[in-house]
C-alpha positions as CSV (number, residue, x, y, z in Angstrom):
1,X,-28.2,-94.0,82.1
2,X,-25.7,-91.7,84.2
3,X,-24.2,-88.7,82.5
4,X,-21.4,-87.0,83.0
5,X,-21.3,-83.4,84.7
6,X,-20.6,-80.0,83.3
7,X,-16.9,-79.2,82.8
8,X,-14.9,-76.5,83.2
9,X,-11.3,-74.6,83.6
10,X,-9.9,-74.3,87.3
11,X,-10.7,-70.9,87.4
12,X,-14.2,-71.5,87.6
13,X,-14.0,-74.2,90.6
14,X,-15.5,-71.2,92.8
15,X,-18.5,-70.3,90.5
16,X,-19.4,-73.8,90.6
17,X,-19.5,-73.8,94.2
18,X,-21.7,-71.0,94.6
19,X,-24.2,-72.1,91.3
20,X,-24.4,-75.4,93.7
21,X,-25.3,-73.7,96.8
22,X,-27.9,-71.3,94.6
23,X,-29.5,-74.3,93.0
24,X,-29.6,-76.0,96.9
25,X,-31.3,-72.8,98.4
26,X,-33.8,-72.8,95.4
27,X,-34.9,-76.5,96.4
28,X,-35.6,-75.6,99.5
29,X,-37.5,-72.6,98.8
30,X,-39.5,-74.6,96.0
31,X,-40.1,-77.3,99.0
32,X,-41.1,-74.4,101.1
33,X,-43.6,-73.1,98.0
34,X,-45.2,-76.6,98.4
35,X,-45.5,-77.2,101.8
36,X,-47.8,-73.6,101.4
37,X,-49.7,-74.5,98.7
38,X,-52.7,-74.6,99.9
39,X,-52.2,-71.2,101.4
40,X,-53.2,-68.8,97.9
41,X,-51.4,-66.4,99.9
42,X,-47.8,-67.7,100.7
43,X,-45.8,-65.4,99.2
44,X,-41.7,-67.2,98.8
45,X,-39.5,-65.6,100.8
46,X,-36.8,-62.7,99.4
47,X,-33.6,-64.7,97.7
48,X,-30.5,-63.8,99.6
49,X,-28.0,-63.8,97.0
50,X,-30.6,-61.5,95.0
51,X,-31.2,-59.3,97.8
52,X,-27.4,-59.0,98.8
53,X,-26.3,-57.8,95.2
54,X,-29.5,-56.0,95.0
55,X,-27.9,-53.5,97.8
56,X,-24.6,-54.1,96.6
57,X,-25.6,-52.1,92.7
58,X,-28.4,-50.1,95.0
59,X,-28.1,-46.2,94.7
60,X,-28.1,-44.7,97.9
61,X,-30.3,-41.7,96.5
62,X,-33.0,-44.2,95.3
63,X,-35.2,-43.2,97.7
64,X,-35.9,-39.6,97.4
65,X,-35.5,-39.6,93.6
66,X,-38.6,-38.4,91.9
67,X,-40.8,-41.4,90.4
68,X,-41.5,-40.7,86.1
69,X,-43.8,-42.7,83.9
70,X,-42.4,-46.2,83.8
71,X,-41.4,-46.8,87.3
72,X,-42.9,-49.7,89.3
73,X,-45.2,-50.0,92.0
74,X,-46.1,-53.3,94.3
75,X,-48.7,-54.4,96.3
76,X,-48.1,-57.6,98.0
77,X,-52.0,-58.9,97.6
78,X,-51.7,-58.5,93.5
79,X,-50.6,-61.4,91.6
80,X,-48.0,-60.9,89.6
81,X,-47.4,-58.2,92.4
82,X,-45.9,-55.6,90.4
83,X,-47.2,-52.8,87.7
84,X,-45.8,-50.2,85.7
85,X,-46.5,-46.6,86.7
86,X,-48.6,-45.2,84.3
87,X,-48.8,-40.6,83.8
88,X,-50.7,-39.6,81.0
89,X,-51.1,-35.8,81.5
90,X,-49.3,-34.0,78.8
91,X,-49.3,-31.2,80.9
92,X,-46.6,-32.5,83.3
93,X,-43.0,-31.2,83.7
94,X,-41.0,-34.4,82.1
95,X,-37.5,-36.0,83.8
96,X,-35.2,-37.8,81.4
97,X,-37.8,-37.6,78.5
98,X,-40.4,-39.1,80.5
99,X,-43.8,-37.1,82.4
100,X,-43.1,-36.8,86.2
101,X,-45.8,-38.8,88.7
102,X,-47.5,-36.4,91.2
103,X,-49.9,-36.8,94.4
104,X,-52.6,-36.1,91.5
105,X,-52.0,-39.9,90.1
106,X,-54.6,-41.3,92.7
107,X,-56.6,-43.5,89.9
108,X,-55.7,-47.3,90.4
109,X,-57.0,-48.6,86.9
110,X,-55.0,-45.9,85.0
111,X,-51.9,-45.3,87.0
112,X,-51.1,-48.7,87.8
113,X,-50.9,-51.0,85.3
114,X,-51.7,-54.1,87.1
115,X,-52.2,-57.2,85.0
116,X,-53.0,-60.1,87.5
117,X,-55.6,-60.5,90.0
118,X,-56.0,-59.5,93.6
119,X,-55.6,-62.0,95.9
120,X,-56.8,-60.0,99.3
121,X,-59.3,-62.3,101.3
122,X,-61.7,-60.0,100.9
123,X,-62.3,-60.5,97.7
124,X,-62.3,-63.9,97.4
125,X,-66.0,-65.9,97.1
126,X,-67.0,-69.5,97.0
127,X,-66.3,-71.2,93.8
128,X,-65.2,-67.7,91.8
129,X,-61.6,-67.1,90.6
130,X,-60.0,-63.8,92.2
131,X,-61.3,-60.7,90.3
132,X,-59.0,-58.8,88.4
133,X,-57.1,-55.8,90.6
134,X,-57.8,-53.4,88.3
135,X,-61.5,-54.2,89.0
136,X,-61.8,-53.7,92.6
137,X,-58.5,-51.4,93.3
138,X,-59.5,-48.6,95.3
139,X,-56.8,-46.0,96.5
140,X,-56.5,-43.4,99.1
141,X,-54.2,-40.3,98.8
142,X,-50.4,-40.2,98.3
143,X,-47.8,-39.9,101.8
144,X,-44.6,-39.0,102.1
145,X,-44.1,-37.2,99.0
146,X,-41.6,-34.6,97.9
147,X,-42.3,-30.5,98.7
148,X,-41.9,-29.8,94.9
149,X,-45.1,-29.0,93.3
150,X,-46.2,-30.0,89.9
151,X,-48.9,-27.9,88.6
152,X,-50.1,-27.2,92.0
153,X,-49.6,-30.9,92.9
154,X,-46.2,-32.6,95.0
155,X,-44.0,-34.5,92.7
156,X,-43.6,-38.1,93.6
157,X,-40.8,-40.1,95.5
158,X,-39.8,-43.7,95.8
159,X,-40.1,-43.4,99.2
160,X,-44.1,-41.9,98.9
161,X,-46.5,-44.8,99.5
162,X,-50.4,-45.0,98.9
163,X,-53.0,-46.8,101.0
164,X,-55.1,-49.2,98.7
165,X,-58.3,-49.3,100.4
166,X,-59.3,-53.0,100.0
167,X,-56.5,-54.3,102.0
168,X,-56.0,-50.8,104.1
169,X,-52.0,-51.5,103.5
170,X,-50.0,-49.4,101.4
171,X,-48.8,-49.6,97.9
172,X,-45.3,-48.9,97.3
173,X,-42.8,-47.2,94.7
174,X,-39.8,-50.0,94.2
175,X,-38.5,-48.2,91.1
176,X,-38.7,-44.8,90.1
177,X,-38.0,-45.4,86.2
178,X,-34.8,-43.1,86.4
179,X,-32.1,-45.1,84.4
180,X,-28.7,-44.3,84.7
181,X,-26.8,-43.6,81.3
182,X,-23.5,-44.8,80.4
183,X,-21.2,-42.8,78.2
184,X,-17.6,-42.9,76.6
185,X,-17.8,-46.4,77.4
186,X,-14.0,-47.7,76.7
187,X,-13.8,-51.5,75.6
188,X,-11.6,-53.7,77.8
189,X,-8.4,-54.9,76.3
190,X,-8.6,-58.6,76.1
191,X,-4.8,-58.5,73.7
192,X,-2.6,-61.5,75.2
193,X,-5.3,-63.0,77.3
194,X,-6.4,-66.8,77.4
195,X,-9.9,-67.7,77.4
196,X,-11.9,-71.1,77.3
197,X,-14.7,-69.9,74.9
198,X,-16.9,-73.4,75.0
199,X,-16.4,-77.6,74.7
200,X,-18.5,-80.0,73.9
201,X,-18.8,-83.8,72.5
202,X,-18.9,-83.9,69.6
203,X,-21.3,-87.3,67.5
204,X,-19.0,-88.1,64.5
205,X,-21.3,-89.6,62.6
206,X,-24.3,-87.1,63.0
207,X,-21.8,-83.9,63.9
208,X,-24.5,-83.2,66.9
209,X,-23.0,-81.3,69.7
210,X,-23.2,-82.7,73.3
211,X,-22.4,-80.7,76.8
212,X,-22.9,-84.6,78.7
213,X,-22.7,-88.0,77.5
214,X,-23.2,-91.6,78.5
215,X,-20.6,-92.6,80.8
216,X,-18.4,-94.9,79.0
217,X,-19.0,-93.6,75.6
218,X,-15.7,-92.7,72.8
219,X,-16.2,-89.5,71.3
220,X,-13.9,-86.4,70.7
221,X,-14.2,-83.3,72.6
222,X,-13.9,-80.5,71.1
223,X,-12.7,-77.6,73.0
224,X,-12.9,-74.0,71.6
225,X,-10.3,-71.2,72.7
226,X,-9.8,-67.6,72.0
227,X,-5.8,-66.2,72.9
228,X,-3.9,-69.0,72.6
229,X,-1.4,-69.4,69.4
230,X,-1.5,-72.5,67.3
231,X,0.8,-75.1,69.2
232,X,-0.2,-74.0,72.9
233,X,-1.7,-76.6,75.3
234,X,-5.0,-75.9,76.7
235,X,-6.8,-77.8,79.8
236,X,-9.9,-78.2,81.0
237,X,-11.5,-79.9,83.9
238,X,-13.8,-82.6,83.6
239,X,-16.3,-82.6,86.5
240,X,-18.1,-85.7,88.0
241,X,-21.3,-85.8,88.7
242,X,-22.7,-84.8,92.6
243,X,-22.1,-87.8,94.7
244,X,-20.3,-89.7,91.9
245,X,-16.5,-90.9,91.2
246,X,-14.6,-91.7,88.2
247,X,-13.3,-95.0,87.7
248,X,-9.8,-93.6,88.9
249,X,-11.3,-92.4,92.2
250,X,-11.5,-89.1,91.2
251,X,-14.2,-86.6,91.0
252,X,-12.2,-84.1,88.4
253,X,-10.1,-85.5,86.1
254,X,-7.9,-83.0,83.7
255,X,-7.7,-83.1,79.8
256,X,-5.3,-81.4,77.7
257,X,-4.4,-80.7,74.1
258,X,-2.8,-78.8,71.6
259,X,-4.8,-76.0,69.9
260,X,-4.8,-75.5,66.0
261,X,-4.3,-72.6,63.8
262,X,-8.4,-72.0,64.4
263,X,-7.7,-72.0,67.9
264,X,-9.7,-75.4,68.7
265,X,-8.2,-78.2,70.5
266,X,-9.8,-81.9,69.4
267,X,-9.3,-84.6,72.1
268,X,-9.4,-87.7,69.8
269,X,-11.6,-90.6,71.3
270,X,-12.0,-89.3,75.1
271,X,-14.0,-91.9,77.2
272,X,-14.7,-91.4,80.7
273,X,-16.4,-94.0,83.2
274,X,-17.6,-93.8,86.3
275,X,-17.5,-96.1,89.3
């Protein structure tokens, strides 16, 4: 049976757009996952939209902040790839509650918590599943790492890297485990604004709610606002599905109603077909 697509109010027209052109990019790179499949080593490659807001929100200091207990560290051979950073010295100097990482942390099955298995070729065999990291993770000494010293050791920076000797590549610091703090947070004044809150079908006789139904089917949609004063019309957009047409044509058709003293709005009996 066809169903009919998600809905919506005009103003959301562009996030539609872009979810569509996320969810196309993701097909490809789940095609792309397959066509490697055989290849225990394809790693996907880096999500644009990810990687753009990740620079968008990224601190421009990241890299030379020092690295505390609960930061993250990857390694491309390690699947998952990523470990917390594990300091259990009580000695150390501590940075927002939390013990600092120095050039001292040099022991791979207590400073990095990997979970997963390594997946270098050189520790794959015949017919054996790959070993655990933490079982064959064997690391060099720290580079690039800050000129404060730590109990005689240098403190840690996202930018310092260590060489894990199965692989000869290097290990890197992706988060340093700083977190930023908000405070005197002021709540944004939503007083005289209009907001679409949810809709859905509802099933009269069972009260079930429904974001899609069968195309063709009477029900009332129920559409649930926040702003508007009892009397006010409210519209929504009604989306077809990709590639499809209403009976009319169309491939949005509008709906409006009158919103009640709970600030719902009940289209009575709405059918919509498609072609």
């Amino acid at each position: 049976m066809s169903f009919l697509g998600l809905f919506s109010t005009p103003e959301e027209k562009a996030a539609r757009q872009a979810s569509k052109e996320y969810k196309q990019q993701q097909k490809a790179e789940r095609q792309q996952q397959r066509e490697a499949s055989d290849n225990p080593y394809y790693l996907p490659p880096p999500d644009p939209k990810k990687e753009a807001k990740k620079r968008e929100w990224a601190d421009a200091n990241e890299q030379v902040k020092y690295v505390i207990h609960g930061g993250k560290v990857q390694c491309k051979y390690a699947s998952p790839p990523t470990a917390d950073f594990v300091v259990i010295d009580p000695g150390r100097v501590s940075l927002q509650d939390k013990l600092m990482a120095t050039t001292q942390d040099t022991n791979g099955q207590v400073n990095f918590n990997f979970t997963g298995v390594c997946k270098h070729p050189s520790q794959q065999k015949p017919s054996a599943p790959p070993p655990p990291c933490k079982a064959v993770i064997n690391l060099g000494q720290w580079e690039d790492y800050s000129e404060t010293k730590i109990n005689d050791d240098h403190a840690l920076l996202v930018k310092s890297t260590i060489k894990c000797n199965v692989s000869g590549e290097a290990i890197k610091v992706i988060d340093s485990g700083q977190k930023a703090e908000l405070t005197d947070v002021k709540p944004y004044d939503l007083t005289g604004k209009k907001f679409i809150i949810d809709a859905y079908w509802v099933d009269e006789e069972s009260g079930e709610e429904f974001r899609e139904i069968r195309s063709g089917v009477e029900v009332p949609l129920h559409i649930i606002t926040r702003g508007y004063k009892p009397g006010e019309t409210v519209t929504i957009e009604i989306v077809a599905e990709e590639g499809r047409k209403f009976d009319d044509g169309s491939t949005e058709i509008s709906v409006s109603e009158t919103v009640d003293e709970n600030g719902v709005a009940v289209v009575e009996k709405l059918k919509i077909t498609y072609l």
